[in-house]
C-alpha positions as CSV (number, residue, x, y, z in Angstrom):
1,X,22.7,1.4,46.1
2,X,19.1,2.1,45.4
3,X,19.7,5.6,44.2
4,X,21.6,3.9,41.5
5,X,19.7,1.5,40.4
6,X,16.6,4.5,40.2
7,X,19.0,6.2,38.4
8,X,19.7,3.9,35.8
9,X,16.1,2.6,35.3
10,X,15.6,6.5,34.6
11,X,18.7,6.4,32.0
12,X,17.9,3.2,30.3
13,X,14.0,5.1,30.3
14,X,15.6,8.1,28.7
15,X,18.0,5.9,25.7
16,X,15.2,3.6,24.9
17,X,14.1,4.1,21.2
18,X,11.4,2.4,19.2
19,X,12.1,0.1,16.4
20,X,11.5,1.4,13.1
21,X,8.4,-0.3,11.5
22,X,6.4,-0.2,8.0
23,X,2.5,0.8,8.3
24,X,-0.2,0.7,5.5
25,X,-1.8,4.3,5.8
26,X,-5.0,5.6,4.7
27,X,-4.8,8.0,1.5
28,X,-8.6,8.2,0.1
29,X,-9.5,7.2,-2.8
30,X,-6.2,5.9,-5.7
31,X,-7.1,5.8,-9.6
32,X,-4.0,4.3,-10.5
33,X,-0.6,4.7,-10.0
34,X,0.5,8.0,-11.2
35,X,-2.5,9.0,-8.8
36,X,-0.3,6.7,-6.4
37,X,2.9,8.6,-7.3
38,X,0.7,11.7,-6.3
39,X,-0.6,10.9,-3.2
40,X,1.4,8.7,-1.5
41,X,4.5,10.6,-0.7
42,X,2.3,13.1,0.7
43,X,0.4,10.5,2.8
44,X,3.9,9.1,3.8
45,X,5.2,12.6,4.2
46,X,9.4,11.7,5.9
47,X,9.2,8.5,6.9
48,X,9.1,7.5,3.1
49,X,6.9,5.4,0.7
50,X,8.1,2.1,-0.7
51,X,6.2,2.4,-4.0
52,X,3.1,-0.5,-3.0
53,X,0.0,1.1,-2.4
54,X,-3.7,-1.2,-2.9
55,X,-7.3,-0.4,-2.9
56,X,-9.3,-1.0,0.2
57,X,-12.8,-0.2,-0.5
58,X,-13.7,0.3,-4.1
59,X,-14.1,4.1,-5.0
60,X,-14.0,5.0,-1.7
61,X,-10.3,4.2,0.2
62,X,-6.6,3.2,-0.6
63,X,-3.3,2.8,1.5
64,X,0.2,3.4,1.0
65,X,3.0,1.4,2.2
66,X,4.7,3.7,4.4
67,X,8.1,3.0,5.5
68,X,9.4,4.2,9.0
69,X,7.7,4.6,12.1
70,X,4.4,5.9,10.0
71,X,1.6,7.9,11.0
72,X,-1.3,8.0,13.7
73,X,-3.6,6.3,11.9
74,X,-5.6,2.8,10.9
75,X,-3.1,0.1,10.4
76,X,-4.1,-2.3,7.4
77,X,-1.5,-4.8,7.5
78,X,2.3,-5.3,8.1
79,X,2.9,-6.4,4.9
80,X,2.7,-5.7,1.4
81,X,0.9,-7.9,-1.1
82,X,3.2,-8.8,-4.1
83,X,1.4,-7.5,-6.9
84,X,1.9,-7.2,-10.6
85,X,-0.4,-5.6,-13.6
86,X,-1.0,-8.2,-16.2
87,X,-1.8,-7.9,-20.0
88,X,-5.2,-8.1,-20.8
89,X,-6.0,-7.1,-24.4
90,X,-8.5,-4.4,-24.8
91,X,-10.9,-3.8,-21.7
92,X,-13.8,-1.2,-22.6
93,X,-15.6,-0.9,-18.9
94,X,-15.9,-1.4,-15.6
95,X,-18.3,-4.6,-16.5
96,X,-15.7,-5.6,-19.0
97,X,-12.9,-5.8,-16.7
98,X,-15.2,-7.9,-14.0
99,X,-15.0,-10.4,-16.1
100,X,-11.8,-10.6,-17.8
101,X,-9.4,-9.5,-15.1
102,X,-10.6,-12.7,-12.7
103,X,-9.3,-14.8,-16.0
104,X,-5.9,-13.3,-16.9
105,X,-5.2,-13.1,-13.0
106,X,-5.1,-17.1,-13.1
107,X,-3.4,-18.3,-9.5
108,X,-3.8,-14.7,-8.5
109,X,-6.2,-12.6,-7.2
110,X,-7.9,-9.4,-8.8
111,X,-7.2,-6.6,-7.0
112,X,-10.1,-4.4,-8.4
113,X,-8.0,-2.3,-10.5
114,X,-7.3,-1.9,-14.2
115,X,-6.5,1.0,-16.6
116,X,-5.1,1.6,-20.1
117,X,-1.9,1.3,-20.8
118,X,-1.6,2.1,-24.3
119,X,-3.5,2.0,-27.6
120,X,-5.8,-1.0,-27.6
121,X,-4.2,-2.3,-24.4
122,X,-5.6,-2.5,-21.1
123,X,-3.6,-4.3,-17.8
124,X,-5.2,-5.9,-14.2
125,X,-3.7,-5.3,-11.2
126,X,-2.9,-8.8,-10.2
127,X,-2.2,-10.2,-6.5
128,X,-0.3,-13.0,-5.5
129,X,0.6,-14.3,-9.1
């Protein structure tokens, strides 16, 4: 009787598989998100990148949203922040977006980020709005 019940603590051992789960990785620093589109997969490698990736520490680290049972590494959160680039009109700097992306964000929160998107058009990476 007890060599079966050794034996299937040992099997249930052997069958027991961890549950998939969805890890923010490190990447280094992200300019944007075709740098996003670049990095990402590769920071992901298989288990797969769900398209959200945010800045960390200004200039200096972003993570991906990594889907699957992700990589050795720091874990920022377990889930991803909703977050949407808004419209806001021309932005010529760094000092320029400071203070307009804070306004067009509204109910959100500035994220840090902004780029051009097109002639005379700038966008702010938005959270929570």
């Amino acid at each position: 009787m007890l060599i079966r019940a050794v034996i299937l603590v040992l099997a249930m051992l052997a069958l027991h598989v961890q549950p998939a789960r969805a890890d923010w990785q490190s990447a280094g620093p992200i300019w944007n998100d075709m740098d996003a589109q670049r990095k990402c997969p590769n920071t992901c490698g298989r288990d797969g990148w769900d398209g959200n990736w945010k800045t960390v520490e200004m200039g200096r680290n972003s993570v991906c949203f990594c889907k699957g049972k992700g990589k050795v590494g720091r874990n920022w959160s377990e889930r991803a922040p909703r977050r949407q680039s808004v419209d806001a009109g021309v932005i010529w700097n760094d000092g320029d977006a400071k203070w307009k992306c804070p306004r067009v964000c509204g109910n959100g929160k500035w994220d840090g980020n902004w780029r051009h998107s097109g002639a005379a058009r700038s966008v702010c990476d938005c959270i929570g709005r």
